[in-house]
N, C-alpha and C positions, 0 to 999 in steps of 0.2 A: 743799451743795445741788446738785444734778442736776436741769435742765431737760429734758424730752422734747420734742422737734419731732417730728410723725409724719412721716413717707417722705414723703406725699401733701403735705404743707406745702411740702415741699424741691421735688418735684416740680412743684408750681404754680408756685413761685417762681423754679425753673429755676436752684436753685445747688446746690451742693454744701452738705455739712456744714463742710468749712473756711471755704467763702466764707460761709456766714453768720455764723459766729462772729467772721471778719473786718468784717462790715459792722456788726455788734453794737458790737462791738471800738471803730470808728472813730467811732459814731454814739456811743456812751458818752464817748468821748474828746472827741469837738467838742463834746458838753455838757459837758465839764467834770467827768464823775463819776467819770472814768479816771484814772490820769496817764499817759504812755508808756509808762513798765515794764511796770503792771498789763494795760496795754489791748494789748501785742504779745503778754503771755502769753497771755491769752484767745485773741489772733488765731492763737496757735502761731509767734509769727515771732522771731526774733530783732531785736533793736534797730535793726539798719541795715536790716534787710526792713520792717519796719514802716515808719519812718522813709522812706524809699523810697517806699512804698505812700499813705503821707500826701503825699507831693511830689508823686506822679502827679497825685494826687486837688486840689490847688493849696492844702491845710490847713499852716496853718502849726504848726511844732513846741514847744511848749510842756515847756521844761526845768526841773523843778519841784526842790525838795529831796529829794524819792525818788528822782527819777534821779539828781542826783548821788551820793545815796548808795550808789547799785545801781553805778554808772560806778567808784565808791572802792571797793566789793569786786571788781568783777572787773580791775580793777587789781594789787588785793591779791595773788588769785588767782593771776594771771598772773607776779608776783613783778617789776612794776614800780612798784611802788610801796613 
């Protein structure tokens, strides 16, 4: 599914296209509808930029069983584990 914001939205709002998907991102995630993994992918960020981005913000990090299990493959990946 594909959401449209128009130009003039972003423009009122005075963000960018990344920064909203970040505030989406973060506002889904303090409710709870996110977990980390899903909620950095939206934001475009990698796990410690997100992470980071939430510590600015004073949200605490919520480590759920999808992240660990995203943390076990790129582990995997990475051929330490």
């Amino acid at each position: 599914m594909s959401v449209i914001i128009p130009d003039d939205i972003l423009t009122a709002a005075k963000m960018s296209e990344s920064e909203l998907k970040l505030e989406i991102a973060i506002l889904l995630f303090k409710d709870k509808k996110l977990s980390t993994g899903k909620a950095r992918q939206l934001a475009g960020m990698n796990l410690l930029e997100f992470q980071g981005e939430l510590a600015t913000r004073g949200i605490c990090v919520n480590y759920d069983v999808e992240d660990f299990q995203e943390d076990l493959k790129n582990l995997r990946e990475l051929g330490q584990l």
